[in-house]
C-alpha positions as CSV (number, residue, x, y, z in Angstrom):
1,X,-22.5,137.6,35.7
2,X,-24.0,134.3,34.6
3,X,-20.5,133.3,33.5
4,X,-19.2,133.5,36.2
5,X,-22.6,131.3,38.2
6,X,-22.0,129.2,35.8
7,X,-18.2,128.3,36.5
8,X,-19.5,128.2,40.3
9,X,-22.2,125.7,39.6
10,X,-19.2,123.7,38.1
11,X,-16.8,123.7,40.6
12,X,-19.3,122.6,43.6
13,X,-20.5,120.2,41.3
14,X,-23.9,122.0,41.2
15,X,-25.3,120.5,37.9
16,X,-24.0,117.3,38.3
17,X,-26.1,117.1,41.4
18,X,-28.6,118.3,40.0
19,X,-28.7,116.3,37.1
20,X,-28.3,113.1,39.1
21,X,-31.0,114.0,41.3
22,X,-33.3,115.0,39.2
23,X,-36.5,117.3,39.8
24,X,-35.5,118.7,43.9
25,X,-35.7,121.8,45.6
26,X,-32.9,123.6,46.9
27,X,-32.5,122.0,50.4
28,X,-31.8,118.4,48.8
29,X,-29.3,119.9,46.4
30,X,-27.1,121.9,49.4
31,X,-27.2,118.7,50.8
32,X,-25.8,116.3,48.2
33,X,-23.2,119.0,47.3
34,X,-22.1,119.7,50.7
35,X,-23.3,123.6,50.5
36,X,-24.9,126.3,52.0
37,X,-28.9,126.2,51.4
38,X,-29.6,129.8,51.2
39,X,-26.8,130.4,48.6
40,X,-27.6,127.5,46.2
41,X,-31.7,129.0,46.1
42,X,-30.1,132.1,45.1
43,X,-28.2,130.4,42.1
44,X,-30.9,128.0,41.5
45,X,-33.5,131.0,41.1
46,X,-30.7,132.9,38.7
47,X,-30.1,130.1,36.9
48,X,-33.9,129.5,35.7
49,X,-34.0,132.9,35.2
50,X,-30.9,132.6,32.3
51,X,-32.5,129.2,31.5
52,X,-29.4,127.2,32.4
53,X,-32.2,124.8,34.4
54,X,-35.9,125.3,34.5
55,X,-38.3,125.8,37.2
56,X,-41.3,123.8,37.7
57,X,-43.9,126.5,40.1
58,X,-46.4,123.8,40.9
59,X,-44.2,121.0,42.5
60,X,-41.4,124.2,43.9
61,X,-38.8,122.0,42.0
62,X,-35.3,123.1,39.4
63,X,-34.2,120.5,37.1
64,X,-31.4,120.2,34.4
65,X,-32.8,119.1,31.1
66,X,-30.7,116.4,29.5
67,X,-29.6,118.3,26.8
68,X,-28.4,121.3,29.1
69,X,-27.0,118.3,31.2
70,X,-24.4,117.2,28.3
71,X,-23.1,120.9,28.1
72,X,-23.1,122.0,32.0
73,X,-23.1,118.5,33.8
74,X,-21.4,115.6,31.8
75,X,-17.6,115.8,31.6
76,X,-17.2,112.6,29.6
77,X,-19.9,114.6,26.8
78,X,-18.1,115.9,24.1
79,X,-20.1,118.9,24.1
80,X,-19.4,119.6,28.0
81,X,-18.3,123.1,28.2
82,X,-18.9,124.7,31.7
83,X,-15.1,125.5,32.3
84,X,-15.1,127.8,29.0
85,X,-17.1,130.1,31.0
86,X,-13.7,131.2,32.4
87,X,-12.6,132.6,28.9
């Protein structure tokens, strides 16, 4: 199933937000992807839970960390690999 989160969070340009914007919560992400609220707090929380992004309880905010950023986030990385998760 994460594969599949994973090639979703690509194609609304979920961790590219999210690595632009840096620590947020899920409201500011929806917003700057031009999504639904509700759904992206659904993948945010799976995707800490895989550790695809990580979770910080005291400030209530998900962030990318760089090095997930170059695999998930950063098409001009050569180590950006979020559309093999449709193999």
């Amino acid at each position: 199933m994460s594969g599949v989160l994973v090639l979703i969070g690509e194609e609304l340009g979920l961790y590219r937000a999210l690595s632009e914007l840096g620590p947020t919560n899920a409201k500011t992400l929806s917003n700057k992807a031009g999504t639904i609220e509700r759904y992206v707090q659904e993948w945010l929380n799976n995707q800490a839970v895989g550790g695809y992004i990580h979770y910080n309880a005291e400030q209530g905010t998900y962030y990318l960390p760089e090095e997930h950023a170059l695999i998930l986030a950063d098409t001009d990385s050569s180590f950006y690999m979020a559309p093999g998760f449709q193999i």
